[in-house]
C-alpha positions in Angstrom: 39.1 153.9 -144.3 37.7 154.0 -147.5 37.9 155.8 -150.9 35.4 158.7 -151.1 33.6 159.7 -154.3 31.4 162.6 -154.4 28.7 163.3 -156.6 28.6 166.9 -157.9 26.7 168.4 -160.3 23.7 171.6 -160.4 19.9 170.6 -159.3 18.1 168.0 -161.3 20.6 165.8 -163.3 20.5 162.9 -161.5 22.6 162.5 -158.7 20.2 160.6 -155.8 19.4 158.4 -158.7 22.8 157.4 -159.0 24.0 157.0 -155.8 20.9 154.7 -155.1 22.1 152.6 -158.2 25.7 152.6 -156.6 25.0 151.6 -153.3 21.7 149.3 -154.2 20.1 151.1 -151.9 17.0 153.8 -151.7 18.3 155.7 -149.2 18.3 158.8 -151.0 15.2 160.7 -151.5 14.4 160.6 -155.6 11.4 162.9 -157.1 11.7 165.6 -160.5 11.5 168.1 -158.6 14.8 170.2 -158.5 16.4 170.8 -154.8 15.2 167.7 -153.4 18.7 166.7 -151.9 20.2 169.3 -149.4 22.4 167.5 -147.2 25.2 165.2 -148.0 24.4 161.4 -147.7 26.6 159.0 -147.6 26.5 155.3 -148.7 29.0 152.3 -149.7 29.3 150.9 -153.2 30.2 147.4 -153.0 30.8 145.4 -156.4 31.1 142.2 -156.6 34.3 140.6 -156.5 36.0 143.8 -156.4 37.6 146.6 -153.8 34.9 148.6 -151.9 34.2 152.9 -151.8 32.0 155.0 -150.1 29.8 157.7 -152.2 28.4 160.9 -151.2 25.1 162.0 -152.5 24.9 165.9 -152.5 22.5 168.7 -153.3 22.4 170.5 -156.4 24.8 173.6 -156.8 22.6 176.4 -158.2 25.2 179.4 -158.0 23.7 181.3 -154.7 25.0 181.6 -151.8 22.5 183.0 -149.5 19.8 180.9 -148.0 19.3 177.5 -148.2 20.3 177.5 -151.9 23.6 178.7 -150.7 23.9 176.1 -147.8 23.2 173.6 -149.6 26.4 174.7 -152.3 28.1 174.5 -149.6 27.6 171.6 -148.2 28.3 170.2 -151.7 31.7 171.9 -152.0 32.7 170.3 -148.7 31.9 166.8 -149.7 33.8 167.6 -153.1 36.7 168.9 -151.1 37.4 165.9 -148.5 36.1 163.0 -151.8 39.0 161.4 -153.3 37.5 161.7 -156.3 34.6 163.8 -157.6 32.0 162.4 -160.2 30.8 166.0 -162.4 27.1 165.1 -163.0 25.6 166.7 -166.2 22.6 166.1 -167.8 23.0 164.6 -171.4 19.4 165.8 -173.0 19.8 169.4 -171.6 23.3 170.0 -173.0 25.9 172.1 -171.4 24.7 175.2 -169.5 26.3 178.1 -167.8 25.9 176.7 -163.9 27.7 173.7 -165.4 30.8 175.9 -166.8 30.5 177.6 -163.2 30.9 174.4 -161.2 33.5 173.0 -163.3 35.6 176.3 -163.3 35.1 176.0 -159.2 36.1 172.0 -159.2 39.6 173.2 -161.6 40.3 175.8 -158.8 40.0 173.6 -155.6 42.5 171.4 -157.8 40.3 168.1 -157.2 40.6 164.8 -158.9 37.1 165.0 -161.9 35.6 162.6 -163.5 32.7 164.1 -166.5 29.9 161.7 -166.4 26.9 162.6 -168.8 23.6 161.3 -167.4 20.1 160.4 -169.1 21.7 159.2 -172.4 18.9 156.4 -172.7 17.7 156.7 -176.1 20.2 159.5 -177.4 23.5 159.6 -179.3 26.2 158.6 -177.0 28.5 160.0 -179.4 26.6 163.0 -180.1 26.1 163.6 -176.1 29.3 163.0 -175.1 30.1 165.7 -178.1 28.2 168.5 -176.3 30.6 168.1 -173.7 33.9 168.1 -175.3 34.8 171.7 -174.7 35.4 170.9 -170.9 38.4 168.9 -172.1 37.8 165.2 -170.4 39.7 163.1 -171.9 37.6 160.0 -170.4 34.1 161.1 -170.5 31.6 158.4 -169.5 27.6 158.3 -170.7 25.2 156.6 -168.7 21.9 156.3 -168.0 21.4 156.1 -164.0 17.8 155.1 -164.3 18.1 152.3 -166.3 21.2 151.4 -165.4 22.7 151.7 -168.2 26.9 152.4 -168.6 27.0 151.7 -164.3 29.7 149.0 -164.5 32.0 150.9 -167.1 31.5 153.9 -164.9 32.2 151.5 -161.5 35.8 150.2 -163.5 36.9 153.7 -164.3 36.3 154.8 -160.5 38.6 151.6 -159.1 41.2 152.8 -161.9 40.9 156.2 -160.2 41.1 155.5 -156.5 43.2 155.0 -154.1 43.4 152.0 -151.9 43.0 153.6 -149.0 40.7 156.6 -148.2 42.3 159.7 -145.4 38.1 160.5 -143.8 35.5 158.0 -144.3 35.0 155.0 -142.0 31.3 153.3 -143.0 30.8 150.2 -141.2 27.9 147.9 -140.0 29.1 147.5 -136.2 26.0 146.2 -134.3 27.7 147.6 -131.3 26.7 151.0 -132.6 24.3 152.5 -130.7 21.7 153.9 -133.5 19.6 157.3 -132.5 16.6 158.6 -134.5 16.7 162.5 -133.7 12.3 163.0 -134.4 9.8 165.4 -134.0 7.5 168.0 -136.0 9.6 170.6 -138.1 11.8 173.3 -136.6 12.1 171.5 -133.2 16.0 171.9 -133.5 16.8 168.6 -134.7 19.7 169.3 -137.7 20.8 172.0 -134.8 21.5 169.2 -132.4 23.3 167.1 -134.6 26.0 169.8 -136.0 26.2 170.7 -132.4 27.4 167.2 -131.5 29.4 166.4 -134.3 30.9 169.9 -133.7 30.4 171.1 -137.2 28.1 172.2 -139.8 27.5 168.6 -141.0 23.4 169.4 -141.6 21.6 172.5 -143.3 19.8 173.9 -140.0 17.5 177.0 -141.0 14.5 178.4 -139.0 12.5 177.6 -142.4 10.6 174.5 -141.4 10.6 171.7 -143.5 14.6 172.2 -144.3 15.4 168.9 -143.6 14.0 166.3 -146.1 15.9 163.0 -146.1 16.8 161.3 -143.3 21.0 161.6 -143.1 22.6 158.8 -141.3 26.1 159.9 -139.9 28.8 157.7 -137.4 30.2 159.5 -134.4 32.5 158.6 -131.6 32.2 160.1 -128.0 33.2 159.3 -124.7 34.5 156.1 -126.7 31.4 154.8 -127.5 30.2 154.6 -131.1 27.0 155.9 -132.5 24.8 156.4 -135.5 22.9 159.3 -135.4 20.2 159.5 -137.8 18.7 163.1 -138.3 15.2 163.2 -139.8 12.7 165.7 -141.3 10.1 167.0 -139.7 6.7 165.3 -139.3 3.9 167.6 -139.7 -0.2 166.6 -139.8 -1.7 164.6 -142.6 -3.7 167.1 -143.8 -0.9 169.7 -144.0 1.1 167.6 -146.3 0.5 168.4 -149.4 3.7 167.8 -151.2 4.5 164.4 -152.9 8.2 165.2 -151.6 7.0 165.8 -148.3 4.8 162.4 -147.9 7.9 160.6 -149.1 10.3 162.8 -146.3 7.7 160.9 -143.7 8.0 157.7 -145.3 12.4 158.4 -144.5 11.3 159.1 -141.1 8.8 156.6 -140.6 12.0 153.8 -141.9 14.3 155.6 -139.7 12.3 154.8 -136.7 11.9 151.2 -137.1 15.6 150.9 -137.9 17.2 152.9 -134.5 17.6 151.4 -131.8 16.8 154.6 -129.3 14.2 157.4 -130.5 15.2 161.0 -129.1 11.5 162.6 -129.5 12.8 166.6 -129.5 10.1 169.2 -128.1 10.1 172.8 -128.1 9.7 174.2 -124.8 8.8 177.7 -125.3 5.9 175.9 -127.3 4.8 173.4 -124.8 3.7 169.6 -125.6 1.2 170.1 -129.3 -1.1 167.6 -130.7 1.4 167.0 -133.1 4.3 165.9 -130.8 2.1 163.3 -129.2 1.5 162.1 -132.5 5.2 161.6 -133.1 5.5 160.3 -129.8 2.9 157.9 -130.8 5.2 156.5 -133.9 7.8 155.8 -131.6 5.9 154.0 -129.4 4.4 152.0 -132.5 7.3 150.7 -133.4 8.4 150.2 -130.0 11.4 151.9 -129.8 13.5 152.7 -126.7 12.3 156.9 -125.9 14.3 159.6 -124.4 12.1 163.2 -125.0 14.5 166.0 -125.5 13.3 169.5 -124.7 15.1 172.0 -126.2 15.3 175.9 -126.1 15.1 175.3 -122.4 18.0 178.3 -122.5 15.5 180.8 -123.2 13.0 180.6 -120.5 12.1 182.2 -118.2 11.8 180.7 -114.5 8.0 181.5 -114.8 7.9 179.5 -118.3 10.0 177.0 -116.8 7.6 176.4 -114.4 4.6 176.7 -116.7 6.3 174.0 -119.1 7.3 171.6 -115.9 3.4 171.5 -115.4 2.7 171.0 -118.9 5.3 168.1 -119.5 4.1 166.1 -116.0 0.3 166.4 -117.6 0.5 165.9 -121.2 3.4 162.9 -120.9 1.9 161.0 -118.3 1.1 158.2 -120.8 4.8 157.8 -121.5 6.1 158.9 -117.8 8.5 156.1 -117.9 10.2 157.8 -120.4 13.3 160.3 -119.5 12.6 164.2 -120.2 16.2 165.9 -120.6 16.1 169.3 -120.6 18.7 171.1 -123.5 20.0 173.7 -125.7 20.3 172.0 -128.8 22.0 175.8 -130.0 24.3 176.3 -126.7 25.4 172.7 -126.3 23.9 172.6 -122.3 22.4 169.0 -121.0 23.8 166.7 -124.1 25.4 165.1 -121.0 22.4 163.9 -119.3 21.0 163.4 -122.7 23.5 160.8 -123.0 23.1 159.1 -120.3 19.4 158.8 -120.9 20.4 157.5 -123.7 22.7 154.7 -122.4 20.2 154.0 -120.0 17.2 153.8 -122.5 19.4 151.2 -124.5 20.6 149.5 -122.0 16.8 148.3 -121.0 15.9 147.7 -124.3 18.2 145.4 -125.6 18.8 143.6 -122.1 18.8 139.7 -122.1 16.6 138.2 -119.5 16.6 134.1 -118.4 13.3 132.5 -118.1 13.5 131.6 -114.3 13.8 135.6 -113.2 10.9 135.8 -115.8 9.0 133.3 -113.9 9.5 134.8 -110.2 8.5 137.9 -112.0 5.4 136.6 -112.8 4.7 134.5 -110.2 5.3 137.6 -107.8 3.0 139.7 -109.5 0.3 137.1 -109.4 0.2 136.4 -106.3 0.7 140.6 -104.8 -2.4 140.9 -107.3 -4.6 138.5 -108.1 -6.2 138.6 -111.6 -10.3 140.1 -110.7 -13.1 137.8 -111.2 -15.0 138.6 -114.6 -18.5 136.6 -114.9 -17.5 134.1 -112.6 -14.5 133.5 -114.3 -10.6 134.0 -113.1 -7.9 134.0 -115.0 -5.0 131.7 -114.1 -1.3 133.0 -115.1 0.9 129.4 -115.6 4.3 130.7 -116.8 6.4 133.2 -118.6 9.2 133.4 -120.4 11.3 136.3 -122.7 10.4 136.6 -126.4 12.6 139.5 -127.3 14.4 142.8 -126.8 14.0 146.1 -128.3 11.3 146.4 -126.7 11.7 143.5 -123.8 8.9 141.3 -124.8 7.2 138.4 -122.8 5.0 135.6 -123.3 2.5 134.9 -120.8 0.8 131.4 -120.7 -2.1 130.5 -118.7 -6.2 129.7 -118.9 -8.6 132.1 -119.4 -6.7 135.3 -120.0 -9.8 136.4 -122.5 -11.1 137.6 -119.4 -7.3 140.1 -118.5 -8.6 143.3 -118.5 -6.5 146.3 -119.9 -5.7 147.5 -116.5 -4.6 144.3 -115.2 -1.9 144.5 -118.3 -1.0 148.0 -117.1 -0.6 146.4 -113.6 1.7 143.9 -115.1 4.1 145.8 -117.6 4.4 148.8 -114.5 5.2 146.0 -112.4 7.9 144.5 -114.5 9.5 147.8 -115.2 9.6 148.5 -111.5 11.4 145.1 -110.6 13.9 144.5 -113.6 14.7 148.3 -113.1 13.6 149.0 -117.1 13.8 152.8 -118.5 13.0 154.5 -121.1 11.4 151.7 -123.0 8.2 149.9 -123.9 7.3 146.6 -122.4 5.0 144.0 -124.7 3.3 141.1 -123.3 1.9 138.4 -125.6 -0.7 136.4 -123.8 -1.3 133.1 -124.8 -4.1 130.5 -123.4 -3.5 126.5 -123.1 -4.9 124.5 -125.7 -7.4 121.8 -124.2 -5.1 118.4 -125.1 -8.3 116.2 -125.8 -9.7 118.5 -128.2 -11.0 116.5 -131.2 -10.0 113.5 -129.7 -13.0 110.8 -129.8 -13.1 108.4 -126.6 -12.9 105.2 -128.1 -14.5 102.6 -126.1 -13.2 98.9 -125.5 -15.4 96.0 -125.8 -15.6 95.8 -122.3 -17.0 99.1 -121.9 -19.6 98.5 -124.8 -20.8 95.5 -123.3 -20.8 96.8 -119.4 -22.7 100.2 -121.2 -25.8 98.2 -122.5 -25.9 96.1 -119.5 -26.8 99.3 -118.1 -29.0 100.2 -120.8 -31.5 97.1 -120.3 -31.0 98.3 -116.3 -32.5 101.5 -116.9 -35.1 100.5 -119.4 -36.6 97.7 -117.0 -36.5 100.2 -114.3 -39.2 102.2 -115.8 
C-alpha cells in the first residue's frame, strides 16, 4: 500500500497542474477555466532514487453543497479524509480569500495531517507571498510554481519527511493481468452510474446533467477474484455540438482511454433506442480495435411492448457489429452486471488469445478450399499461407499471388469464417494481405559465351532464311 497525498484547495489554483507535474503524467485534464476537475484522480509520484506515494487530484471546493458544486466538495473531502496527508493549494497572486479560511477551518476540524503550499509564485516575492499566508499559522509553508516547475523537489522532500512508510487504502499498481475496461458512450447514458454501482460507492459524480463527467478516471477493483481497471469516461457528443475547448479536450481523454483498455463496454440507452451518435462511438471502438461488449441500460424501465420495440431496434441497427455481445442492465438497480461480466471475460479472452501458425494454416487452407476466391478479369487469387501477427484484436497475415483482385466480401467471408472456427467473441478480426514478390525482379539474365555464340549462329540462320 502506499502513502496517499491529496490535493485540496478551492477552484482554479492549480491543483491538475500539479499533480501532472507529480506524477509526469497528463492524465488530468488542465484548462483556466474554473471547475474543470470534478472527480478524484488518482496517480503515483515516483522520484528518483527515493520511496514512492500515490496523489489524488481533486475538484475545487467552492463552499456549496447542492448540485454538482456540492458533489464535487464532497468528493474532495473524501479523498482528504482517507490521504495521509493533505497538500492545502492556494493561489499566491490572488492572496488569501474567504473560501480559503473556509476550507482550512474544515481541514483543522477533520483533524487531518496539512501541508500550506502557495502556488503561481513565478515572478513574485516568495517572501512577500508566503507573508500573505502567515495568519493560517504553518510553520513550513512551501512556494512553488507548478507550471514551471519551480520549488517541486523541495515540495517532494517535505512530503517523504511527512509520510509514512506504509499507506492503510491505496494499492496503484501496473499488473498486466488487469483486465482494463473503457465504460463509453454519448453523455447521460449511465456510465459514472455504473461504476459507483460496482465499486459499491459514490466513487464518481453521477448527475442527470449531461456532460458531468469530464476526465477520464481510472480506478482498480477486485471481484470474483479477478482484478480490473475500470476507466469511466465522458461523454462523446457530435462534432458540431462541441463547442467548448474543455469539452474537445474531454474527447481527446476518451479517445486515449480507448486505445489504452483492453475491452470497450459501448453503454446505450434503451428507452432511447440505437442514435446516430452511438454508432459513432461504436465506430471509435472499432477503430482502435478494441474487444466490444454493448451494455444497454435502463432496461428496468421498460415496458414489455418497448422491450420488444428495442429488441427489433438493436438486431437492425447492430447488425454490423452482431458479433458483439448485447447485455441487457440496470446500471441504477445493479441487475445483469453478471452477464455483463462474463461478456466481458469472454470478449477478453478472444482478444488477447495466442494462436500457433499450423491451426492458422488449416484455418486458411480450410477456408480456401470450402470457398474458392471468384474469378476477377480472368484473374484468381491464390491464398499460399498464414500466420498470427497479433492480439488485441487477433490479427493475421495472409500471403499469396494476386490478392489485388480479393474483393471486400471475400474478406468478410474470411474474418466470419475465422471467428466461427477459433470460437472468437466479442472482438474484431484484422487480416493483412500480403502478395509474393516476383524473386527475378531486376535481375538481368546474364548470358555465357556459349550462349552468345549459339544465339548468333541463329541469327545468320534466320537472316539467310529470308
Amino acid at each position: 500500500m502506499l502513502p496517499l497525498v491529496a490535493l485540496v484547495g478551492r477552484p482554479n489554483v492549480g491543483k491538475s497542474t500539479l499533480f501532472n507535474v507529480l506524477t509526469r503524467t497528463r492524465d488530468a485534464l488542465v484548462h483556466d477555466e474554473p471547475g474543470v476537475t470534478r472527480d478524484r484522480h488518482y496517480g503515483v509520484c515516483r522520484p528518483e532514487g527515493r520511496p514512492h506515494f500515490a496523489v489524488v487530484d481533486t475538484g475545487g471546493i467552492a463552499g456549496e453543497d447542492e448540485g454538482l458544486v456540492g458533489a464535487t466538495t464532497r468528493q474532495a473531502r473524501a479523498a482528504a479524509e482517507e490521504a495521509d496527508l493533505v497538500l492545502f493549494v492556494v493561489d499566491g497572486r490572488e492572496g488569501a480569500s474567504a473560501l480559503d479560511d473556509e476550507i482550512l477551518a474544515w481541514l483543522r476540524k477533520a483533524a487531518r495531517p496539512t501541508l500550506l503550499v502557495v502556488n503561481k509564485t513565478d515572478g513574485l516575492d516568495s517572501q512577500a507571498a508566503l507573508n500573505e499566508f502567515a495568519r493560517y499559522g504553518f510553520a513550513d509553508a512551501i512556494d512553488i510554481s507548478s507550471a514551471h516547475r519551480r520549488g517541486i523537489d523541495d515540495l517532494i522532500d517535505e512530503v517523504l519527511e511527512r509520510l509514512p512508510e506504509q499507506g492503510a487504502r491505496v494499492d496503484l499498481d501496473d499488473d498486466p493481468e488487469r483486465v482494463r475496461l473503457a465504460f463509453i458512450g454519448r453523455p447521460n447514458v449511465g456510465k459514472s452510474t455504473l461504476v459507483n454501482r460496482l465499486l459499491g460507492e459514490e466513487r464518481m459524480i453521477a448527475s442527470d446533467v449531461p456532460g458531468t463527467t469530464r476526465d477520464s478516471v481510472a480506478i482498480d477493483m477486485e471481484r470474483d477474484g479477478r482484478r480490473y481497471r475500470l476507466i469511466d469516461t465522458a461523454g462523446v457528443r457530435r462534432k458540431a455540438r462541441v463547442e467548448e475547448a474543455v469539452e474537445k479536450f474531454s474527447i481527446i481523454k476518451t479517445l486515449q482511454a480507448i486505445e489504452d483498455c483492453q475491452v470497450a463496454v459501448v453503454m446505450l440507452d434503451a428507452s432511447e433506442g440505437v442514435t446516430d451518435q452511438d454508432a459513432t462511438v461504436l465506430a471509435l471502438a472499432l477503430d482502435a480495435g478494441r474487444a466490444l461488449v454493448i451494455a444497454v441500460n435502463k432496461w428496468d424501465g421498460l415496458s414489455d411492448y418497448q422491450r420488444e420495440q428495442a429488441e427489433a431496434m438493436l438486431s437492425r441497427k447492430l447488425g454490423f457489429v452482431g458479433w458483439a455481445e448485447a447485455v441487457r442492465i440496470s446500471a441504477k438497480h445493479g441487475s445483469g452486471l453478471r452477464e455483463l461480466f462474463r461478456a466481458v471475460h469472454r470478449a477478453h479472452a478472444s482478444a488477447t488469445r495466442e494462436f500457433g501458425t499450423s491451426e492458422v494454416n488449416k484455418a486458411l487452407e480450410i477456408a480456401y478450399a470450402s470457398n474458392p476466391p471468384p474469378s476477377v478479369r480472368g484473374h484468381v487469387a491464390k491464398l499460399r499461407f498464414a500466420h498470427p501477427s497479433g492480439t488485441n484484436p487477433p490479427s493475421f497475415v495472409v500471403h499469396g499471388t494476386r490478392l489485388r483482385t480479393l474483393g471486400d466480401s471475400y474478406k468478410r467471408y474470411l474474418e466470419n469464417f475465422f471467428r466461427k472456427r477459433f470460437k472468437l467473441v466479442g472482438t474484431p478480426v484484422r487480416f493483412v494481405f500480403k502478395e509474393g514478390s516476383n524473386p527475378f525482379e531486376g535481375r538481368k539474365n546474364e548470358l555465357s559465351e556459349r550462349q552468345v555464340a549459339r544465339k548468333r549462329r541463329l541469327m545468320r540462320h534466320v537472316k539467310r532464311g529470308k
